[in-house]
Every structure is written in structure tokens, then in C-alpha cells.
C-alpha positions in Angstrom: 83.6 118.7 38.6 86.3 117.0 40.4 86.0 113.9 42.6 89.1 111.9 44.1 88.1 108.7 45.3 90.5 106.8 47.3 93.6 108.2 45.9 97.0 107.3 46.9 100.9 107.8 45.6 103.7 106.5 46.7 107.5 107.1 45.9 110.3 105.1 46.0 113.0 107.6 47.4 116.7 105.3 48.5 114.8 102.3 47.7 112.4 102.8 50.6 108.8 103.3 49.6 107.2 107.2 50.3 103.7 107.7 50.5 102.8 110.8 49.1 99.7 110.8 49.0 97.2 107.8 51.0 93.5 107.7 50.2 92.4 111.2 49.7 89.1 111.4 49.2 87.5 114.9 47.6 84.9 116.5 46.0 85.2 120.4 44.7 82.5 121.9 42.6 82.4 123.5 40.1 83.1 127.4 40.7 84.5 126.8 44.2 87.8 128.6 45.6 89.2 126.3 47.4 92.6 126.2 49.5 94.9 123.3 50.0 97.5 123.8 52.8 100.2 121.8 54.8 103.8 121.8 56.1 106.6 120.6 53.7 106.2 117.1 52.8 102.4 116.6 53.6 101.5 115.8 49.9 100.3 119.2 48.8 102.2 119.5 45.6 101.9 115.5 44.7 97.7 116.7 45.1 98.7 119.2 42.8 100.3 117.1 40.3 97.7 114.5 40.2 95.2 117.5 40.0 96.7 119.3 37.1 96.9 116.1 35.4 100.7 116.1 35.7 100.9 113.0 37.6 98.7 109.7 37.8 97.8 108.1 41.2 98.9 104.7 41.9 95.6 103.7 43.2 91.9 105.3 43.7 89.8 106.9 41.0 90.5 111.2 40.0 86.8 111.9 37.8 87.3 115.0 36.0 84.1 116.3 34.5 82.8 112.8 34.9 85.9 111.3 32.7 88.2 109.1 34.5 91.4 110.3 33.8 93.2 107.0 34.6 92.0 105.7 31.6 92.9 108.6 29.3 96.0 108.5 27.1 98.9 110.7 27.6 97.8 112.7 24.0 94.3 113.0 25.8 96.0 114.2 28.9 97.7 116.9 27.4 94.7 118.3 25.8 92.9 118.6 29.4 96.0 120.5 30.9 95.3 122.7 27.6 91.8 123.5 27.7 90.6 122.5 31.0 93.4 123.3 33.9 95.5 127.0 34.1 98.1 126.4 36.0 100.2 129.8 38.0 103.2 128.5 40.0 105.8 130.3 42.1 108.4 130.7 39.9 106.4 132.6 37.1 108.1 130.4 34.1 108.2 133.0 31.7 110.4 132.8 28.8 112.8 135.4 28.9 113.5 136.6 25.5 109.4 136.7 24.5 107.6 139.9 25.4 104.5 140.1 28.2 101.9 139.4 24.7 104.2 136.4 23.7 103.8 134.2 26.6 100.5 134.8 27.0 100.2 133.5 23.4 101.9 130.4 23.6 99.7 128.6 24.5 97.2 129.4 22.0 99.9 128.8 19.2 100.2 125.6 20.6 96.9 125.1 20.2 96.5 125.7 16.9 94.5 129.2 17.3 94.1 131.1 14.4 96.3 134.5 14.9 93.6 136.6 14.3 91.8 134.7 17.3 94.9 134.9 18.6 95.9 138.7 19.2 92.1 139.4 20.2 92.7 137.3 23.1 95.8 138.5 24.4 94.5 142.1 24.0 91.7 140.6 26.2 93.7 138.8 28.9 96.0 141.4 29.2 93.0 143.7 30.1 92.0 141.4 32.9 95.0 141.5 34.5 96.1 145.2 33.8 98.5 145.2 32.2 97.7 146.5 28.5 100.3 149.0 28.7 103.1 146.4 29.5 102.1 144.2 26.6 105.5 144.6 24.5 108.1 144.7 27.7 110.1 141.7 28.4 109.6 139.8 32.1 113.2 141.7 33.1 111.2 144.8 32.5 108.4 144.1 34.4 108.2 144.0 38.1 107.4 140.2 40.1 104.2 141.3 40.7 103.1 142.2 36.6 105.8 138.6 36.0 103.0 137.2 38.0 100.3 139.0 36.2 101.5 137.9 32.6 101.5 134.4 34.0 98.2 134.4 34.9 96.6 136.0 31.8 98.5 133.3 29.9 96.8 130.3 32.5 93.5 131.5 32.0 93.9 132.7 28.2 92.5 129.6 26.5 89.6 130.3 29.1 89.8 126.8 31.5 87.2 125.6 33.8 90.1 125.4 36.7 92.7 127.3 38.1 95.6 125.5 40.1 97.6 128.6 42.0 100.8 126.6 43.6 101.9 129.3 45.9 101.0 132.1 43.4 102.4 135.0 45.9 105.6 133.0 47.0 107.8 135.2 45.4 105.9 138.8 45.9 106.6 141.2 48.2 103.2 142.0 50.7 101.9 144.8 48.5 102.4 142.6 45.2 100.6 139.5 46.5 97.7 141.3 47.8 97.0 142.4 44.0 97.5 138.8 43.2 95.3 137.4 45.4 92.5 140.0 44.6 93.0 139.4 40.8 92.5 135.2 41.3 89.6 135.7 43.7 87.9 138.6 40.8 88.0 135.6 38.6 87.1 133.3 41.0 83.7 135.6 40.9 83.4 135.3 37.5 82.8 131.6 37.8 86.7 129.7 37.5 86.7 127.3 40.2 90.4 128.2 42.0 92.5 125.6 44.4 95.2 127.2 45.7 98.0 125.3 47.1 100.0 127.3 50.0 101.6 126.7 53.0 100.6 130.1 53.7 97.4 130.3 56.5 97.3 133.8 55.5 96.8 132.8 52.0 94.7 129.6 52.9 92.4 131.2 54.9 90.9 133.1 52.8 89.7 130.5 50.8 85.6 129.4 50.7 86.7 126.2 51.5 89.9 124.9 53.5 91.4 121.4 52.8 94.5 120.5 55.6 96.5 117.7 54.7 99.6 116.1 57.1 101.6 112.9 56.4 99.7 112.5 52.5 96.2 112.6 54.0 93.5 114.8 54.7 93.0 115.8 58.3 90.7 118.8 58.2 87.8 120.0 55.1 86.0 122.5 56.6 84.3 125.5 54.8 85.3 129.6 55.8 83.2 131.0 58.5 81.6 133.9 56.1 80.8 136.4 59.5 84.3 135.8 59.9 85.6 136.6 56.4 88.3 139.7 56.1 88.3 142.1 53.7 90.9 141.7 50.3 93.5 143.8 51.7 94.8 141.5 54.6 97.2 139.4 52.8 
């Protein structure tokens, strides 16, 4: 599903060149849950970017569903970021003033759904994520953990093959990012393939698969010892 070959990025921060990211190489399957951890300033969220389609590399080759994406156009772009990648971030990015139903729909009204199609789907993401009850209450009504919640039923509501989590429990208390974690990991089940980005080894570790990166490169790709696995509630 995905395969990086070779990729680097490099920044030009005070007129001095910073390399973000040098020769990553990577291949993650489809329907793998995958974790992506570092210290501050290893590359983590530059992976992420160029990942999610945010960012292009400045050399190597990122295959998505065998299509290169450094040939794709920035309108083609956009349309895998819609219907191929969910993205949850740290900071929710709700919009205020729309209700828990509302941002889950934006996308889809971006997208040209037909309303019909529309309100069937939000009834159905806002099942997933339980919270059916909250669907007309504003994010300041809702707690971080359901903020979190309506964020991910509107990242997976146009059903993507890929989840990118960047540090989806960040901003939730213990209790909160325990549910959070459980809910990605339920749909991880179901068959989304879920990279997580933390600095977190809590978080991290529970992944299937464990990517370490230092200094823009990967030092460590080792797959989760299964005998060793805990169960959902240690977060």
C-alpha cells in the first residue's frame, strides 16, 4: 500500500540547510497498525506530512497504492487526502460554531455527497465512535475525549484506506486516551491500516509494528513481540 523509497527533505531554516528527513526507506501494508516514534526534531511529523500527502519529498520515490505521488498534480493530491488518508491530530480542529454532526459532514459536503448520502453516514460514524447522543452539541459542550471522538468519525467518514493519528491522545487526560486508543485499534480490526505518530512509548508500543526514527532517519523497524502484548487498558 505504501512504499517510500529513498526519501529525503530538507529545510532551509536561517539560511542553513535542515534535513528533515534522509533516505527513509518503508514499506507498510495494507491493514497494518503501525507506530512511528521519536524525540522532538527526529522527522516524525515531516514523515507525516509527506505521508498524508501534505508535503512532497525533495528526493526518493513515496508509491501510494502503486501511484507515484510525485508525479500527481496538486488537484489529484487533494482528492487522495479526501478519499484515501483520515487524518486525527492533537489539537482536534473542530470548528467551533458547527455541531458534533456538522464537522463530521464537512467533508462529505466538500465532496460533493448527496445529503441524503450524507446524513446516513454521519448517523453511521457517529455510531462507531459513540456518540449518537452528542450529535447536535457543539465541541465546547463536549468533553476532550468525545472533541476527539467527533474528529475521528469525521477522518474516517468518507471511509479511507489509511488512518494517520499524529498524537491522537496528546491532549486527553489517562482515562480519555485509553478510549481513544481502543476506538483507533477497533478500527484498526476492521481492516483501516493505522500509523500513529507519538513520541509516546506508551502509545508506540502498542503498535503491531514499531518504526524509531533519530536525526531524519530510521534507526529501528521491528515488529511487537505478540507474547508480550498488554491488554487495551494500559495506556
Amino acid at each position: 500500500m505504501i512504499t517510500l523509497a529513498g526519501v529525503s527533505r530538507t529545510f532551509m531554516v536561517g539560511g542553513r540547510p535542515v534535513h528533515a528527513l534522509r533516505g527513509i526507506d518503508m514499506v507498510i501494508a495494507r491493514g497494518e497498525y503501525v507506530s512511528i516514534m521519536g524525540p522532538s526534531g527526529s522527522g516524525k511529523s515531516t514523515l507525516l506530512n509527506v505521508l498524508g500527502c501534505l508535503d512532497r519529498p525533495d528526493a526518493g520515490s513515496y508509491l501510494l497504492q502503486d501511484q507515484e505521488t510525485a508525479r500527481m498534480t496538486e488537484i489529484e493530491l487533494s482528492l487522495v487526502r479526501r478519499f484515501q488518508i483520515g487524518f486525527v491530530f492533537q489539537s482536534f480542529h473542530l470548528i467551533p460554531r458547527l455541531t458534533a454532526a456538522e464537522n463530521v459532514e464537512l467533508p462529505m459536503v466538500f465532496a460533493g455527497i448527496e445529503p441524503e448520502d450524507r446524513r446516513s453516514r454521519i448517523a453511521r460514524s457517529l455510531d462507531a465512535v459513540g456518540l449518537t447522543s452528542r450529535a447536535d452539541h457543539r465541541p465546547d459542550q463536549l468533553s476532550g475525549g468525545e472533541r476527539q471522538r467527533v474528529a475521528i468519525a469525521r477522518a474516517v467518514v468518507m471511509e479511507p484506506a489509511i488512518l494517520l493519528a499524529d498524537e491522537p491522545t496528546g491532549n486527553l487526560d489517562s482515562l480519555s486516551g485509553s478510549e481513544i486508543v481502543q476506538l483507533i485499534e477497533q478500527m484498526n480490526a476492521s481492516g483501516l491500516t493505522l500509523i500513529v505518530v507519538t513520541h509516546d512509548t506508551g502509545i508506540g508500543g502498542r503498535a503491531r509494528r514499531r518504526i524509531r526514527l533519530a536525526d531524519g532517519k530510521v534507526v529501528a523497524d521491528e515488529a511487537a513481540d505478540e507474547a508480550a502484548d498488554d491488554p487495551v487498558g494500559r495506556v
